[in-house]
C-alpha positions in Angstrom: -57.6 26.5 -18.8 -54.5 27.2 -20.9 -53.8 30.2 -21.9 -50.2 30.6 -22.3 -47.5 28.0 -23.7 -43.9 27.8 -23.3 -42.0 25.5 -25.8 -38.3 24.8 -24.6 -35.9 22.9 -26.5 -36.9 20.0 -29.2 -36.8 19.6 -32.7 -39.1 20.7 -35.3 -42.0 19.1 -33.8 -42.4 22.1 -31.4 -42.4 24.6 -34.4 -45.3 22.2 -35.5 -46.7 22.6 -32.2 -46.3 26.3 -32.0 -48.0 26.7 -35.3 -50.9 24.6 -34.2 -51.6 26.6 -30.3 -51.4 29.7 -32.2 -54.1 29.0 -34.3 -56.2 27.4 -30.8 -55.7 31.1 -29.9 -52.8 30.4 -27.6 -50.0 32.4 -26.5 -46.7 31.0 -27.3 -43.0 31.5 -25.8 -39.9 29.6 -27.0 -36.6 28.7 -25.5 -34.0 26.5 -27.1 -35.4 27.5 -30.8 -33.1 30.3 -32.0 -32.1 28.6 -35.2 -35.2 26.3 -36.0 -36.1 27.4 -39.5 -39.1 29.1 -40.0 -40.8 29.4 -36.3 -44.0 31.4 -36.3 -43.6 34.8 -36.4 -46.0 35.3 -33.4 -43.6 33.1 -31.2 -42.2 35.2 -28.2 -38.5 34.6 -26.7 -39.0 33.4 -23.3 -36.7 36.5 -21.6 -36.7 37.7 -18.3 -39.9 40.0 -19.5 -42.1 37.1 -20.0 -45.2 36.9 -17.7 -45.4 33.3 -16.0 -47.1 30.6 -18.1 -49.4 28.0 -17.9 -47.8 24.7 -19.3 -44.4 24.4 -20.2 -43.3 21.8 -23.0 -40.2 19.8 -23.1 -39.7 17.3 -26.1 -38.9 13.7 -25.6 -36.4 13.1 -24.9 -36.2 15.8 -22.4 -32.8 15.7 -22.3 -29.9 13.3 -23.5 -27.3 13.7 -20.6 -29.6 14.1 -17.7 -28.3 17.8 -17.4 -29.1 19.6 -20.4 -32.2 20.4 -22.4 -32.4 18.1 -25.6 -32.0 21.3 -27.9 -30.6 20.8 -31.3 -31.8 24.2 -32.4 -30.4 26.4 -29.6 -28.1 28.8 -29.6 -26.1 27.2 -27.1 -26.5 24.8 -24.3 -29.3 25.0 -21.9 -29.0 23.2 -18.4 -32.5 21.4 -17.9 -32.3 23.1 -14.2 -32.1 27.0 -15.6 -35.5 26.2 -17.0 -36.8 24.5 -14.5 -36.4 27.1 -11.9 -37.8 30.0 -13.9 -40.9 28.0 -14.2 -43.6 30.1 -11.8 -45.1 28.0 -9.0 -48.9 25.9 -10.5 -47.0 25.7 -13.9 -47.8 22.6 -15.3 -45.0 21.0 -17.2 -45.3 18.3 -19.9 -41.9 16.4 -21.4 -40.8 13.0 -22.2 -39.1 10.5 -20.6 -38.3 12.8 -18.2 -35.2 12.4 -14.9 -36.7 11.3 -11.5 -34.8 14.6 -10.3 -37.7 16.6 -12.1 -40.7 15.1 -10.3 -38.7 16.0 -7.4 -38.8 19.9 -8.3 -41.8 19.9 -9.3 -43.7 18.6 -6.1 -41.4 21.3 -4.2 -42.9 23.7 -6.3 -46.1 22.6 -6.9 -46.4 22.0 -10.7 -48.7 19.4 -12.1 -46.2 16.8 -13.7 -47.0 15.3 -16.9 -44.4 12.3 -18.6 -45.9 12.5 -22.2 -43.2 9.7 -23.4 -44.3 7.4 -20.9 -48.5 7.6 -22.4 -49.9 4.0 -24.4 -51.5 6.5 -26.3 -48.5 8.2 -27.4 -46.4 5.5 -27.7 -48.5 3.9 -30.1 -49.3 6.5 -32.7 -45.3 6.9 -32.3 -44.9 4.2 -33.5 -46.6 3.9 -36.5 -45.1 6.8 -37.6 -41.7 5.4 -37.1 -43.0 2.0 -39.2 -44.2 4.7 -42.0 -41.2 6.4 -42.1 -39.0 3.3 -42.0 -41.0 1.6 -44.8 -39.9 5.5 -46.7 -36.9 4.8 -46.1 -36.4 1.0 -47.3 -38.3 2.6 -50.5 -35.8 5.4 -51.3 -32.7 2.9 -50.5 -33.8 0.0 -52.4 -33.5 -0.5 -56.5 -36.3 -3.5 -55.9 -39.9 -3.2 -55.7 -40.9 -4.3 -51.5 -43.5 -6.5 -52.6 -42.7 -10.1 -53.0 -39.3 -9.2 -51.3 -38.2 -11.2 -48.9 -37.8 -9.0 -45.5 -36.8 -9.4 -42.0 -38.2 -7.4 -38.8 -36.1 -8.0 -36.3 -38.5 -7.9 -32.8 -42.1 -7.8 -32.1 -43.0 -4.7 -30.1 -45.2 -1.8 -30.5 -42.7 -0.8 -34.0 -42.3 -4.1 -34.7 -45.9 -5.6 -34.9 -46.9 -2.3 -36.6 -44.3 -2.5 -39.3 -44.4 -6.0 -40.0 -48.2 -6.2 -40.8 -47.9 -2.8 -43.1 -44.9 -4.4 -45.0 -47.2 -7.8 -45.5 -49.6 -5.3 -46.6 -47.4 -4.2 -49.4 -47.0 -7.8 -50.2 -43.7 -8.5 -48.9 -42.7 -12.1 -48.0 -42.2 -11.0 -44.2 -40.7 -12.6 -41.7 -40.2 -12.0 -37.9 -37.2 -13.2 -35.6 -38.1 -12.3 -32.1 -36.8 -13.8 -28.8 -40.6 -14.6 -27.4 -41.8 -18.1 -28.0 -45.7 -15.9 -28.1 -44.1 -12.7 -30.5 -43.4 -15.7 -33.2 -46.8 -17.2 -32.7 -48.4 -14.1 -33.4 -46.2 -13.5 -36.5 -47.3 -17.7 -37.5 -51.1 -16.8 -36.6 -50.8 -13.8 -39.3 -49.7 -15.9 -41.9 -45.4 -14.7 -41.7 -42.9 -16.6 -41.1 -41.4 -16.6 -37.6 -37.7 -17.4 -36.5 -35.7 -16.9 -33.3 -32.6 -13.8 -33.6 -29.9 -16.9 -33.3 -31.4 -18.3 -36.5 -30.9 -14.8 -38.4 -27.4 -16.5 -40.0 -29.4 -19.1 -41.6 -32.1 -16.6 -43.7 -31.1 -13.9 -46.4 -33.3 -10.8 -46.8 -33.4 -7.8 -49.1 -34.5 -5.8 -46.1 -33.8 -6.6 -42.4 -35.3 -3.7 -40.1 -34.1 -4.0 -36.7 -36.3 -2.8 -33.8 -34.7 -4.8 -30.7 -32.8 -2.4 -28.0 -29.5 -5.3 -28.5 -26.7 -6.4 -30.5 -28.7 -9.1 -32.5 -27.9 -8.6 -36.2 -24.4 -10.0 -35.8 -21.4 -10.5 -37.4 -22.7 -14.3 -38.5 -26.1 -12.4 -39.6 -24.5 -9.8 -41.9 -22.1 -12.4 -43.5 -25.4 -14.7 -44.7 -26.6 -11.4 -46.6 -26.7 -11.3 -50.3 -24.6 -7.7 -51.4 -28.0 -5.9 -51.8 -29.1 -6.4 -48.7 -30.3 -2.8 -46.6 -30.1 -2.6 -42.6 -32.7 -0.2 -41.6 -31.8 -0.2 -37.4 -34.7 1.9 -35.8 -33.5 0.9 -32.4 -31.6 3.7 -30.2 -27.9 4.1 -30.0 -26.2 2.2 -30.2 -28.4 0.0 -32.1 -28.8 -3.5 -32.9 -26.9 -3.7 -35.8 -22.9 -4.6 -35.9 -22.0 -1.8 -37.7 -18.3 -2.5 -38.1 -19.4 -6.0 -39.7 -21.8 -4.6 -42.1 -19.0 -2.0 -43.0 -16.6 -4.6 -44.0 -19.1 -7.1 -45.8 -20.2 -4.0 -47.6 -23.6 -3.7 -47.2 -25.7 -0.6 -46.8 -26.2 0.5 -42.8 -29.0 3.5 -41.9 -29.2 4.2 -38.2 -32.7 6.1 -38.6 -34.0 7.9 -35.4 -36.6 10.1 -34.8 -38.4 9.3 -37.6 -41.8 10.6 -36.8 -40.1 14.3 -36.5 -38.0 13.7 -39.8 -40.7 12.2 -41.6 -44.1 13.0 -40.2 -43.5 16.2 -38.1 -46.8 17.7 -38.1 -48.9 14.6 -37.3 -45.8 14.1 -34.8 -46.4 17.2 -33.1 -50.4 16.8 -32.7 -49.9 13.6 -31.2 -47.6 15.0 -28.4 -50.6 17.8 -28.0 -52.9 15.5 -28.1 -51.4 13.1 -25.4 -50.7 16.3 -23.3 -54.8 17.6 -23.8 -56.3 14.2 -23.3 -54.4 13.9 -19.5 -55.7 17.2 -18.7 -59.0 16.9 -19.8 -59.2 13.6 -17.7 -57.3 15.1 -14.5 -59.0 18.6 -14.4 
């Protein structure tokens, strides 16, 4: 049973998630959250006072350089390792995409070890909130209506798949470019049209959203653009997107990560919690 909470690091999906084991009657202690705006009141600083707690959560990802704690709203930086080691024997800790050197400390001291970033179940409800919020942001960027626009999604993974049918939804005139011969059969059996990335200089969008983890929307790609076309690159840095090429043609270039904290926090934070209660109630 958990009784006590520590939240270290994240963005402003822990202040979500504070809010939310508060109300389940929890106690909560914070690390890394000096200057989010507008933490719960009943949140306690994680000091040398604190008694030990019961589950420990880091956000995903846990950290960005392998040493420090992914904290945008600390007061300064937090080595991963100083909260590691305060962490009392039997805690179990819960963070996402965690180092290999962290299942290492934890087996020498006997914490349960839960990967959150690594869960289906988490991954998907991700990423429909990253679809949502990039199909926000393609609205607030845009001077056209999205449907009967042409638009591109570039890949066919978990984002991708999601995005494209909600955008088809809208009535956009969608089309996929993905590498796999079966992603563009897929996109064909759902009634979109299907290309391969090389043929991206041959097409002009309104929209291209990039999912793909590689340089794909080239140089050649950009240059087939009409001037109103918007690059929504949801992939992580440095993206798909040649942003030096799109500078020069002129068109308009948004790098947007994290979306489910920027646009969805709450229902961002309750899927973390949810992810984290589900593997407990299954493993206990």
């Amino acid at each position: 049973m958990i009784h006590t909470c520590l939240l270290a690091g994240g963005d402003i999906r822990q202040r979500m998630m504070a809010a939310m084991l508060l109300q389940k009657g929890m106690t909560v202690y914070a690390v890394g959250l000096e200057h989010c705006v507008q933490l719960p009141g009943d949140v306690r600083p994680w000091d040398e006072a604190a008694p030990p707690v019961d589950l420990a959560v880091l956000p995903v990802p846990a950290t960005r350089d392998g040493a420090t704690l992914n904290a945008p709203y600390a007061a300064g930086p937090l080595p991963l390792s100083d909260v590691l080691n305060r962490l009392p024997a039997g805690c179990r800790l819960c963070g996402g995409m965690l180092p290999p050197a962290v299942a290492e400390l934890c087996r020498k001291k006997h914490m349960t070890l839960f990967d959150y970033g690594k869960e289906e179940r988490f991954l998907q409800q991700n990423a429909l909130l990253t679809a949502e919020g990039a199909i926000e942001i393609a609205l607030r960027n845009t001077s056209r209506q999205l449907e009967g626009t042409p638009v591109c999604v570039v890949g066919y993974g978990r984002i991708g798949r999601i995005l494209a049918n909600k955008l088809q939804a809208l009535g956009c005139r969608v089309t996929v470019a993905a590498r796999r011969p079966e992603a563009r059969q897929e996109a064909l059996a759902l009634h979109m049209k299907a290309i391969t990335t090389n043929e991206l200089p041959n097409h002009a969008f309104a929209v291209i959203f990039n999912t793909a983890p590689a340089p794909v929307i080239d140089a050649a790609a950009i240059a087939a653009q009409p001037d109103h076309c918007l690059l929504i690159d949801l992939a992580s840095p440095p993206g798909g997107v040649d942003k030096q090429a799109a500078r020069r043609r002129g068109l308009r270039h948004i790098h947007a990560l994290a979306l489910p904290a920027r646009c969805a926090p709450a229902s961002a934070a309750d899927i973390i919690w949810q992810t984290i209660a589900h593997h407990f109630e299954e493993t206990d």
